[in-house]
N, C-alpha and C positions, 0 to 999 in steps of 0.2 A: 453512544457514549461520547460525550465531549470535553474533554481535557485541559486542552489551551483555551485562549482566548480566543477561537475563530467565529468569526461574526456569520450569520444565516448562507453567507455566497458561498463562503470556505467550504462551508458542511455540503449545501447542496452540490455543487461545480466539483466536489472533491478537488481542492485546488490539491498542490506538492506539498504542502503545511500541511495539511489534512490528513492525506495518504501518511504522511510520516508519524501522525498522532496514531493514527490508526494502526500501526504499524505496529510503533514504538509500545503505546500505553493499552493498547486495544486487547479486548480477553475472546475467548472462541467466540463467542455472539458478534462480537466486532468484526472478526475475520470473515465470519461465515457471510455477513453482509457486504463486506468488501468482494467478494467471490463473486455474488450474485451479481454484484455491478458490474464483475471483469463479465461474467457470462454476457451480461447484455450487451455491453459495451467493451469489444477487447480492444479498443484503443487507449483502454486505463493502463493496458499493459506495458506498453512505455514508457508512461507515465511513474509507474511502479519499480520500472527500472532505473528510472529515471534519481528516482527517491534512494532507490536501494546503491546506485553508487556511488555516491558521496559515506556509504557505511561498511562496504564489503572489505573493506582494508583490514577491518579489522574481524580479527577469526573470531571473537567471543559475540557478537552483534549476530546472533543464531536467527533469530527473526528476520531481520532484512536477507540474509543467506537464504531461507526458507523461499523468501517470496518474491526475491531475484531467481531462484533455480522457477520456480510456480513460474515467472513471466518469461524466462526463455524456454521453457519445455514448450508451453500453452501458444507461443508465438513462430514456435519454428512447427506447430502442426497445419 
């Protein structure tokens, strides 16, 4: 699913724009493929934390809460 304007590198690289689209606008199919990528690669997990705290301020932003708890649980194992 692609939202913003992220040109073919954003998408592939999962740049911090990306992750945040996916975050933000993304529906379960979105997430479940985001998952898969942290499986392979869990250095997205920082990346993800990365994203998520610039929004954790705020208590209603349930999403990035989600998937900042998902990157410190998965990263302290």
């Amino acid at each position: 699913m692609i939202h913003r304007h992220l040109n073919a590198d954003h998408r592939k690289q999962l740049s911090l724009a990306a992750i945040d689209d996916l975050i933000a606008r993304g529906k379960r199919k979105d997430w479940e493929k985001l998952r898969l990528v942290v499986l392979r690669r869990p250095v997205m997990l920082k990346k993800i934390q990365q994203v998520c705290r610039a929004h954790i301020t705020d208590p209603y932003a349930q999403r990035y809460h989600f998937w900042m708890n998902y990157a410190k649980t998965h990263l302290a194992a």
